[in-house]
C-alpha positions in Angstrom: -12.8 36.9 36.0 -14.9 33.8 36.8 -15.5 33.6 33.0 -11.9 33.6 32.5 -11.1 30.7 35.1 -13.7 28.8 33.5 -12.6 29.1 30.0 -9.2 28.1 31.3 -10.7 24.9 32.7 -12.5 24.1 29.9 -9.2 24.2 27.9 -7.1 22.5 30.6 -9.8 19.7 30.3 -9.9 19.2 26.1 -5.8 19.2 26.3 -6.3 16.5 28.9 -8.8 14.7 26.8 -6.6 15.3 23.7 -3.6 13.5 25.2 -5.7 11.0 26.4 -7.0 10.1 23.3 -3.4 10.6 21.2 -2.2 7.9 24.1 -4.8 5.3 23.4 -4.5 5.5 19.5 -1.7 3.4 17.8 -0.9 4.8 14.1 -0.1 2.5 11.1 1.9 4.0 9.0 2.0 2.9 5.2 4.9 3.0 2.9 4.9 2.1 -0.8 4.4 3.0 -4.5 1.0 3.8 -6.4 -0.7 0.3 -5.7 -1.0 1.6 -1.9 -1.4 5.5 -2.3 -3.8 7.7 -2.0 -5.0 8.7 -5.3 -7.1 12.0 -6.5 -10.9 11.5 -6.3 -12.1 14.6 -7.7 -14.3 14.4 -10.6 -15.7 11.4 -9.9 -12.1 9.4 -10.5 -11.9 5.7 -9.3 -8.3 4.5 -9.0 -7.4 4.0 -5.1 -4.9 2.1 -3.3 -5.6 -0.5 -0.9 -3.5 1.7 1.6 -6.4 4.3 1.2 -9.1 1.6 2.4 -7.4 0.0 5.1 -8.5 2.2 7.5 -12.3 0.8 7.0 -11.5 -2.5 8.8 -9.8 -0.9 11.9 -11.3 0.8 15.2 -10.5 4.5 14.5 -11.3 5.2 18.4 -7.6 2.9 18.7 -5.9 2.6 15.3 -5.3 5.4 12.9 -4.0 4.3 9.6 -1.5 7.4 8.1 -0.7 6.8 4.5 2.3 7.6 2.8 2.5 5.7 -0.1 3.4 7.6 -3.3 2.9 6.9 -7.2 6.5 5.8 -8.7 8.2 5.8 -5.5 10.7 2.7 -4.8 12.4 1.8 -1.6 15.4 4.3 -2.9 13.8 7.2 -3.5 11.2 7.1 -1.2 13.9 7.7 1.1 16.0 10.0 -1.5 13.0 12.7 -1.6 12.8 13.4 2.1 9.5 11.2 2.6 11.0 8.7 5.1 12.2 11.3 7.0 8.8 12.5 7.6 7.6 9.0 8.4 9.6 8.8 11.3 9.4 12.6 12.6 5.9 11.4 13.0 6.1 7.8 14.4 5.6 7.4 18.3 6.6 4.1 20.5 4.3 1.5 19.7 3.2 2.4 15.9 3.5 0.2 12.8 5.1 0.6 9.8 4.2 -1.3 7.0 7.0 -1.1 4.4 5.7 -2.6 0.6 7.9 -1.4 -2.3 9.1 -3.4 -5.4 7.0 -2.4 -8.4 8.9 0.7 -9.1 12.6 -0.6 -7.5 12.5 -3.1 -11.0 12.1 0.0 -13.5 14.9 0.8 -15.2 15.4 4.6 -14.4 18.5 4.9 -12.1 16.5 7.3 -9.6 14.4 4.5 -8.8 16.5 1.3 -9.6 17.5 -1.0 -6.6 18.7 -5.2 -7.3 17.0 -8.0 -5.2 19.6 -9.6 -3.1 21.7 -6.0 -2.8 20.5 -2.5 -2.8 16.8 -3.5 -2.3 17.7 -5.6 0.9 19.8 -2.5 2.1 17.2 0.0 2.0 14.4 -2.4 3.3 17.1 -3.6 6.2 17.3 0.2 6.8 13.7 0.7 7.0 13.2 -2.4 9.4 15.9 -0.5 11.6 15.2 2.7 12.0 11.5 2.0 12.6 13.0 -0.3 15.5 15.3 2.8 16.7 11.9 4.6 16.9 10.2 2.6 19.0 8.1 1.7 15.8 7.2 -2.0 14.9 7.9 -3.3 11.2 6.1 -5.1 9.4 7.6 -6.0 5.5 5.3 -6.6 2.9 6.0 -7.6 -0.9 4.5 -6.5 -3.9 0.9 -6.8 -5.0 0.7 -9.0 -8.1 0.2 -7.4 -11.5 -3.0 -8.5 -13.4 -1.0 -10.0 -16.4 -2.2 -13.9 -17.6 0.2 -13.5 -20.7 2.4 -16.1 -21.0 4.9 -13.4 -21.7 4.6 -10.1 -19.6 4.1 -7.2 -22.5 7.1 -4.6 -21.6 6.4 -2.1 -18.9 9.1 0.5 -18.3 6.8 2.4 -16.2 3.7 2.0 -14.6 2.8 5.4 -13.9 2.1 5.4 -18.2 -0.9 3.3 -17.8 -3.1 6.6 -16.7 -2.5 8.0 -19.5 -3.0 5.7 -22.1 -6.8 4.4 -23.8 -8.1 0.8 -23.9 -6.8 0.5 -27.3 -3.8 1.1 -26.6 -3.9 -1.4 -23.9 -1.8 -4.6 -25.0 -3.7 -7.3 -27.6 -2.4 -10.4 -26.7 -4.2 -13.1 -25.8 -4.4 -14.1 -22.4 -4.5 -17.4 -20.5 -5.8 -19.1 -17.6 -2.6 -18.9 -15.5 -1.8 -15.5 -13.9 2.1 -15.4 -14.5 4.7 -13.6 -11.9 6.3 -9.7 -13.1 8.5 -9.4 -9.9 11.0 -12.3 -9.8 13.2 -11.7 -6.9 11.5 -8.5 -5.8 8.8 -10.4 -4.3 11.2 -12.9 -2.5 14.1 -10.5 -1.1 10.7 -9.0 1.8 10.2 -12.3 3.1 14.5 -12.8 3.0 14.7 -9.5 5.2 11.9 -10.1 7.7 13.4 -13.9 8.1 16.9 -12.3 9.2 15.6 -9.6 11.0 12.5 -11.3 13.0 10.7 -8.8 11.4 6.9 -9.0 10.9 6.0 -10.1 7.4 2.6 -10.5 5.1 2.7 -12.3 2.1 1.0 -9.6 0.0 2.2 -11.4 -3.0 0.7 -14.3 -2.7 -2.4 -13.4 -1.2 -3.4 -11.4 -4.2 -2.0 -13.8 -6.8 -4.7 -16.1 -5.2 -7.3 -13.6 -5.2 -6.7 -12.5 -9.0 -6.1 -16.7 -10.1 -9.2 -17.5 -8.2 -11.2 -15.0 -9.9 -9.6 -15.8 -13.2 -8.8 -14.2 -16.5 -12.2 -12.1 -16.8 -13.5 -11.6 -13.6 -10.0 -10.2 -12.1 -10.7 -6.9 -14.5 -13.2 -6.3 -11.7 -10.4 -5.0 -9.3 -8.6 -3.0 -11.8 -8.7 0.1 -14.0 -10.0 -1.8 -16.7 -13.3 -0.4 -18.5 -14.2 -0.4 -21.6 -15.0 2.4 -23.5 -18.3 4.3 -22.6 -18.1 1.9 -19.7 -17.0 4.4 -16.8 -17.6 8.3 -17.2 -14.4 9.5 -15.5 -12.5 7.1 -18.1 -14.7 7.7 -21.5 -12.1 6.2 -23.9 -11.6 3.0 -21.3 -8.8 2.0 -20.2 -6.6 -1.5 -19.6 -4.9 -0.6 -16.5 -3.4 -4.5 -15.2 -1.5 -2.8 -11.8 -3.8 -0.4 -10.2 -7.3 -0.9 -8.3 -10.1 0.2 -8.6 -12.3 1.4 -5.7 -14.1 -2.3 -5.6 -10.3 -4.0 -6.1 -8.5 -1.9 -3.0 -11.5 -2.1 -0.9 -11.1 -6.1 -1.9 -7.2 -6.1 -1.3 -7.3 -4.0 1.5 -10.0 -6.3 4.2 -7.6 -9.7 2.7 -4.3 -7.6 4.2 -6.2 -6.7 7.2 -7.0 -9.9 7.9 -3.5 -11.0 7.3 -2.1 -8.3 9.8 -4.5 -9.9 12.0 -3.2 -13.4 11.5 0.8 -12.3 12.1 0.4 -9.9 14.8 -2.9 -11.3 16.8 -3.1 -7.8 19.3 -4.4 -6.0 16.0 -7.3 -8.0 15.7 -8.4 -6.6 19.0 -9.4 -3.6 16.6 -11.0 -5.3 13.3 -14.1 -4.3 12.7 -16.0 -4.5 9.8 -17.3 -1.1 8.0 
């Protein structure tokens, strides 16, 4: 019988410590496309999203990061498949949201397909509100810059293709010194939303187009899936992959947005550390 009451103690006790711990911890929850998600490591693979580092340069003891970005998803169907829903099932008083879609929202396939200045403000407007009716705390971000120093950006219809495809078929013309913008309005409408809303924002857009520019045309194939052939095992026939990081290029992307997180909401950087 004593064994009994103390094994009920015992339990009583990790419950207690349990909610204890589940009260001190704020989540971040991240929702987005491919250049945030986490990505299949097996093998010895090395595309990541910055969303999967983020969690390096933030006290786990007080900020959990929960990611939720998806390859191809767009601010429509994101919410269309059910995964929004899911988001906020989850989402407690207090947690963040960070909300970055545009890359796929500009492809032409109408499951994805949302216009800048209409149905891409509506479903980001609805994302900053719901959060809010949660309890949760928004914060928009735009789209990551593609890696494209073309004058003219080669046609891209999806960029879920680029995994598939070798570094010759990557595209062969010539580059200059000027990275050049892919998103138009798609990068503007996040900062138009937050602005009406006093929502949080982080300029994502710009703070990678200055990493990639200040790296310039050859040293900003560091951060990507860009090898040549022979040059990375779990890639043999290389690959010229412009949009998504490699594990150097998210770990890179991910301490600059961090930092910025930091700058726009100051009680995070209670909780930067540095891995």
């Amino acid at each position: 019988m004593k064994q009994i009451k103390l094994l009920t103690v015992l339990m009583a006790l990790v419950l207690m410590c349990t909610s204890a711990i589940n009260q001190k911890t704020t989540t971040i929850f991240i929702i987005g496309d491919s250049t945030a998600a986490n990505k299949d490591i097996s093998n010895g693979k090395k595309e990541r999203g910055w969303g999967m580092m983020l969690q390096k340069y933030f006290d786990p003891d007080y900020i959990l990061v929960d990611n939720h970005a998806v390859n191809g998803r767009s601010s429509k169907s994101f919410i269309d498949e059910g995964r929004w829903d899911k988001v906020l099932e989850k989402m407690k008083p207090g947690d963040y949201v960070i909300i970055q879609f545009g890359h796929n929202d500009e492809k032409p396939k109408a499951d994805r397909h949302t216009d800048p200045g209409s149905t891409f403000d509506y479903n980001l407007a609805k994302y900053v509100r719901e959060t809010r009716e949660h309890g949760g705390i928004p914060v928009l971000m735009n789209c990551v810059v593609r890696r494209n120093f073309f004058v003219t950006a080669p046609e891209n219809d999806d960029d879920e293709k680029l995994r598939t495809t070798t570094f010759k078929d990557g595209v062969k013309m010539i580059e200059g010194d000027s990275l050049i913008d892919t998103h138009g309005l798609y990068r503007v409408a996040p900062r138009d939303v937050a602005r009406r809303m006093n929502c949080f924002f982080v300029d994502a857009n710009q703070i990678t187009h200055d990493l990639e520019q200040g790296l310039g045309t050859e040293a900003s194939k560091k951060l990507h899936m860009w090898f040549l052939p022979g040059e990375e095992p779990s890639v043999p026939d290389g690959r010229q992959d412009n949009t998504h990081y490699n594990v150097y290029g998210a770990s890179v992307v991910a301490k600059l947005l961090a930092d910025a997180l930091c700058e726009e909401i100051p009680l995070l950087s209670k909780y930067r550390i540095e891995p």
